[in-house]
N, CA, C and O atoms as a Tinker XYZ file with bonds, in Angstrom:
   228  protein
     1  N    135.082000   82.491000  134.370000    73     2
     2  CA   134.419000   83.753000  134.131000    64     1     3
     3  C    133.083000   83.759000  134.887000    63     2     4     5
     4  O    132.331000   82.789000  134.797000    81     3
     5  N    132.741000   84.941000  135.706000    73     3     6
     6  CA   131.439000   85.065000  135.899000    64     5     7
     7  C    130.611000   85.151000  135.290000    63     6     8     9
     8  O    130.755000   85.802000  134.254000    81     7
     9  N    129.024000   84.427000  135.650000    73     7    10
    10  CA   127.783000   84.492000  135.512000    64     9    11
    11  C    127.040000   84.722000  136.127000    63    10    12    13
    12  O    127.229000   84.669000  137.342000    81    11
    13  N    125.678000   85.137000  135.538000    73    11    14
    14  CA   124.250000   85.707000  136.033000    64    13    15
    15  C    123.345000   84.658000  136.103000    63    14    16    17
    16  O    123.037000   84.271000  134.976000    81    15
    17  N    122.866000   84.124000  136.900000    73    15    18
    18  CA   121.322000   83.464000  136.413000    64    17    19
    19  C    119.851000   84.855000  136.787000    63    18    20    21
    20  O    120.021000   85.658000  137.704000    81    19
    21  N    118.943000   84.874000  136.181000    73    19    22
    22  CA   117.816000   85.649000  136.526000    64    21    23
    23  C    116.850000   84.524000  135.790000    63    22    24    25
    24  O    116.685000   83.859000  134.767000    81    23
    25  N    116.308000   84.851000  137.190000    73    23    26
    26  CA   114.637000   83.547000  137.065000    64    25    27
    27  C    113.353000   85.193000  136.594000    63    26    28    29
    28  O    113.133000   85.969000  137.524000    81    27
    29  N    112.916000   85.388000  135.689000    73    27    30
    30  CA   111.986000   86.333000  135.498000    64    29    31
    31  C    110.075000   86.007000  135.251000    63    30    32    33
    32  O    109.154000   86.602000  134.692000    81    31
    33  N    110.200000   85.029000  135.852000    73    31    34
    34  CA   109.252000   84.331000  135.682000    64    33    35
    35  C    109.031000   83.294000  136.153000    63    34    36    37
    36  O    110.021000   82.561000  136.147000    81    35
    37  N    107.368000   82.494000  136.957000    73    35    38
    38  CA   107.545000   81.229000  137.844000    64    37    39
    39  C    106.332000   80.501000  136.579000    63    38    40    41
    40  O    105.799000   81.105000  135.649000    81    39
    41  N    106.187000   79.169000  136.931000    73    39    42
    42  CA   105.033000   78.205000  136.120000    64    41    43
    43  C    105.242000   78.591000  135.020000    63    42    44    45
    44  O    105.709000   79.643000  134.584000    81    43
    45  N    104.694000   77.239000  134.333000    73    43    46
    46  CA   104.645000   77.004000  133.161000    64    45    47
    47  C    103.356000   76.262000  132.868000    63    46    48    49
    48  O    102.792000   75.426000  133.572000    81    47
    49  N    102.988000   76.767000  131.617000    73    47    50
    50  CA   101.388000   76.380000  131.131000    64    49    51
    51  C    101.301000   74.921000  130.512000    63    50    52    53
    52  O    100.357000   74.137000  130.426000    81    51
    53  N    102.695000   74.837000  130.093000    73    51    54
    54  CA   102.683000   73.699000  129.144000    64    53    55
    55  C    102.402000   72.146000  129.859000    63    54    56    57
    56  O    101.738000   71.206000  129.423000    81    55
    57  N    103.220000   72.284000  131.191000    73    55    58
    58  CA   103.067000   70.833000  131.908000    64    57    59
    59  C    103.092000   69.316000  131.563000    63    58    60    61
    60  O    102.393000   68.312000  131.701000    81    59
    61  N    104.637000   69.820000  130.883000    73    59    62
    62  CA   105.101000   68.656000  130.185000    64    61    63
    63  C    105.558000   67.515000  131.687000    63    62    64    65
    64  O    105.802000   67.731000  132.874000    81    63
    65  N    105.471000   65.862000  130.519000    73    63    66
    66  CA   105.313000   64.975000  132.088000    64    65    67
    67  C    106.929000   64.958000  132.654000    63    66    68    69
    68  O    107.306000   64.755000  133.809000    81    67
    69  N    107.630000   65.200000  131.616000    73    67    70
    70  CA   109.131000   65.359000  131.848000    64    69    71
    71  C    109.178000   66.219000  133.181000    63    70    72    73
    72  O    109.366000   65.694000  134.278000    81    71
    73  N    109.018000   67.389000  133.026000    73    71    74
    74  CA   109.406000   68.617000  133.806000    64    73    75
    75  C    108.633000   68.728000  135.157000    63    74    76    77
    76  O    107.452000   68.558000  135.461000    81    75
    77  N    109.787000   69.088000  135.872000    73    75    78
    78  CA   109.150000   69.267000  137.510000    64    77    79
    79  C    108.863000   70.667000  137.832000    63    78    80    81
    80  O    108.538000   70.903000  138.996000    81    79
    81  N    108.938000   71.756000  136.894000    73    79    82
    82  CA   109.123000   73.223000  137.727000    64    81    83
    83  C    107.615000   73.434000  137.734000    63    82    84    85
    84  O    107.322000   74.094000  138.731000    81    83
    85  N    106.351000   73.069000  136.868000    73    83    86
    86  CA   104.671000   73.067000  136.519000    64    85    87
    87  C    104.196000   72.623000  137.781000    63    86    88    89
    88  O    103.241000   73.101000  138.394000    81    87
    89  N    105.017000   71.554000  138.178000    73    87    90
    90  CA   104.537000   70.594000  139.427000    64    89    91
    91  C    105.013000   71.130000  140.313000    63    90    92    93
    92  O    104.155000   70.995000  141.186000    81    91
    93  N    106.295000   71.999000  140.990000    73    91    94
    94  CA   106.656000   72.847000  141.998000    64    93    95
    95  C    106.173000   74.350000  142.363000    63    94    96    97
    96  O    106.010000   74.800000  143.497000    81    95
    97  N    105.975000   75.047000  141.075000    73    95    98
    98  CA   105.327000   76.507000  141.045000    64    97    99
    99  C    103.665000   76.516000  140.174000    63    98   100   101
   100  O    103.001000   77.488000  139.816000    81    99
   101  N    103.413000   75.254000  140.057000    73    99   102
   102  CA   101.826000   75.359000  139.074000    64   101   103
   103  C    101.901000   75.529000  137.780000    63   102   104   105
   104  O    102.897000   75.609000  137.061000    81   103
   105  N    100.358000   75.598000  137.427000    73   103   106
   106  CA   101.047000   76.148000  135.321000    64   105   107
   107  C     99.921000   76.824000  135.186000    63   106   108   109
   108  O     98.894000   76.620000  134.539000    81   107
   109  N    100.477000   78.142000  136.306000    73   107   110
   110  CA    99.990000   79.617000  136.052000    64   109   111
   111  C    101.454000   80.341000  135.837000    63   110   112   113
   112  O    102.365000   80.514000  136.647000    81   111
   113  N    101.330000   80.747000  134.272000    73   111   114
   114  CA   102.620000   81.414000  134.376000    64   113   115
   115  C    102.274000   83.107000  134.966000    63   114   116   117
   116  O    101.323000   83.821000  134.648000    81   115
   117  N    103.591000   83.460000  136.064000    73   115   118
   118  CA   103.463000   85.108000  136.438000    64   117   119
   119  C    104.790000   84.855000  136.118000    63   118   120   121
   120  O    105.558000   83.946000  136.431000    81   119
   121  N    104.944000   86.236000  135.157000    73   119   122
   122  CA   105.928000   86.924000  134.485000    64   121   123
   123  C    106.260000   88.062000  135.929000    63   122   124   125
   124  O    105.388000   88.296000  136.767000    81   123
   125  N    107.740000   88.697000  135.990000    73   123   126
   126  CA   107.758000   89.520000  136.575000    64   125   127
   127  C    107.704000   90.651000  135.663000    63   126   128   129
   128  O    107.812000   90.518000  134.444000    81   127
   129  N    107.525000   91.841000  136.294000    73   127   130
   130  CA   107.421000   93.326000  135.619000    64   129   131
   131  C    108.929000   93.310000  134.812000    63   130   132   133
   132  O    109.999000   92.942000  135.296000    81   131
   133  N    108.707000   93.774000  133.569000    73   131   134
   134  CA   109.815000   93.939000  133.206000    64   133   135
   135  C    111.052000   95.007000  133.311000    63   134   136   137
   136  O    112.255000   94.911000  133.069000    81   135
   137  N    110.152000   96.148000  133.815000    73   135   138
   138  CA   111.155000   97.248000  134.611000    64   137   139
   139  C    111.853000   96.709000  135.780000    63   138   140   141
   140  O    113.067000   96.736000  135.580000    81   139
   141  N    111.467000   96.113000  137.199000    73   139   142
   142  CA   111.931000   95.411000  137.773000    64   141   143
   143  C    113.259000   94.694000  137.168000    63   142   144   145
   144  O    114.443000   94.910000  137.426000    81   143
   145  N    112.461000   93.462000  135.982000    73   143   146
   146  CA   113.610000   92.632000  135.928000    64   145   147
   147  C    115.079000   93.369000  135.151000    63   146   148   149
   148  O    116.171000   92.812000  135.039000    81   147
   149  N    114.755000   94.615000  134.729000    73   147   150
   150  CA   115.895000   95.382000  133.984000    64   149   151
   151  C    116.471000   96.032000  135.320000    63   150   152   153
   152  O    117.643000   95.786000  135.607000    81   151
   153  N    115.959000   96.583000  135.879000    73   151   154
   154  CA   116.368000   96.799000  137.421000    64   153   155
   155  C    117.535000   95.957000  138.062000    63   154   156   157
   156  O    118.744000   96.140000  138.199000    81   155
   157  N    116.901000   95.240000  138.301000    73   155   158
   158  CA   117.508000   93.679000  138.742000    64   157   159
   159  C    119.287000   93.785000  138.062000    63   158   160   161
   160  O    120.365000   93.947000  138.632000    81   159
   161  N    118.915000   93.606000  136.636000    73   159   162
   162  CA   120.434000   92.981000  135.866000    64   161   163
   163  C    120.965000   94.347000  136.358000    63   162   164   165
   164  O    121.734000   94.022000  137.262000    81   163
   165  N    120.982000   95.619000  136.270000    73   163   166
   166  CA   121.056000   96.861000  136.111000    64   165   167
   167  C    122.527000   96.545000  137.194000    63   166   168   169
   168  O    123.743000   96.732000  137.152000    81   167
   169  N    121.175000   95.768000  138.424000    73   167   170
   170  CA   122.188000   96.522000  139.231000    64   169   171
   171  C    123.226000   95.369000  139.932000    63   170   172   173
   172  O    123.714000   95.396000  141.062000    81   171
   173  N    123.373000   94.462000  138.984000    73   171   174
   174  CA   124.591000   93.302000  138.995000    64   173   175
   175  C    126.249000   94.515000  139.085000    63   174   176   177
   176  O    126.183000   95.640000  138.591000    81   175
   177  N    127.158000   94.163000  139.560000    73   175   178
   178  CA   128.204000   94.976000  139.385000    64   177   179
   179  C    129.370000   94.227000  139.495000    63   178   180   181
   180  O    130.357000   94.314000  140.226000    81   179
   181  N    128.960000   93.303000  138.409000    73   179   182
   182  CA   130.076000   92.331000  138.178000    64   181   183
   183  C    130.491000   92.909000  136.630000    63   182   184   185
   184  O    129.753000   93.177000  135.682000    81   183
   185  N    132.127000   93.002000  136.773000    73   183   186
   186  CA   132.251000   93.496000  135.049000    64   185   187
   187  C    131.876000   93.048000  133.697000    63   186   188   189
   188  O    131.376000   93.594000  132.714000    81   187
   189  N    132.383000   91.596000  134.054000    73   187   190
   190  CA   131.760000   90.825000  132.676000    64   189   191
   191  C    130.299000   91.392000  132.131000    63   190   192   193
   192  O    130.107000   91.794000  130.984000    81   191
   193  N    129.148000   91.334000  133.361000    73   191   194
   194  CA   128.257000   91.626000  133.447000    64   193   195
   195  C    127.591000   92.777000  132.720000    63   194   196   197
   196  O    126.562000   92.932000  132.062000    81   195
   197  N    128.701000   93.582000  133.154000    73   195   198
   198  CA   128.371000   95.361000  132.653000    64   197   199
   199  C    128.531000   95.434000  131.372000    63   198   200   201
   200  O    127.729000   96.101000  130.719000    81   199
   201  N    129.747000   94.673000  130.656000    73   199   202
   202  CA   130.216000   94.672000  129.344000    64   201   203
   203  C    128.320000   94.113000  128.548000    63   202   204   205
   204  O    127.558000   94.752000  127.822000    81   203
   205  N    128.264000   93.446000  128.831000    73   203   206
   206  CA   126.727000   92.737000  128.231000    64   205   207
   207  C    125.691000   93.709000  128.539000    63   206   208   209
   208  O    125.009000   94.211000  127.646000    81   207
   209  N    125.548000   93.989000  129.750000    73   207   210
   210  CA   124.430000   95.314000  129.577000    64   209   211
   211  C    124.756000   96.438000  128.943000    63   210   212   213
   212  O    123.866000   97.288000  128.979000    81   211
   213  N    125.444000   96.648000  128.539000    73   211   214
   214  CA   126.005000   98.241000  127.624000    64   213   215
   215  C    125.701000   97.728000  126.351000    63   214   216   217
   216  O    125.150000   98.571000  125.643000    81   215
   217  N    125.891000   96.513000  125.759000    73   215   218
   218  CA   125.657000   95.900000  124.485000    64   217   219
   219  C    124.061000   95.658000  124.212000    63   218   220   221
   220  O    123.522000   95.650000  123.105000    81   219
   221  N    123.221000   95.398000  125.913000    73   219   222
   222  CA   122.270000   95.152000  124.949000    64   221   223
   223  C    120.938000   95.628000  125.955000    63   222   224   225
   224  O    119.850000   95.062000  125.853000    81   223
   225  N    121.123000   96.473000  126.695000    73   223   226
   226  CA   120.331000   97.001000  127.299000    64   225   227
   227  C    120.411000   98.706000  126.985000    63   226   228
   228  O    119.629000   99.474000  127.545000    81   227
């Protein structure tokens, strides 16, 4: 079955020693706009896909 990944957001504040994404993008978190990111899924046109945005968008 198909899937979506959406990244809606880069850094993380927390900068745990585990995790590499603080150390690749910083730990300034930027959120994207959230109209955008509804945008974004909106305009996936995969069916599975659509079934989930009608449910919860």
């Amino acid at each position: 079955m198909p899937a979506a990944i959406m990244e809606y957001g880069t850094g993380c504040r927390k900068a745990c020693s585990f995790c590499l994404r603080w150390g690749i993008e910083g730990v300034e978190e930027k959120l994207i706009d959230h109209d955008l990111t509804r945008r974004d899924l909106l305009s996936i046109e995969e069916d599975t896909i659509r079934k989930y945005q009608q449910l919860t968008l």
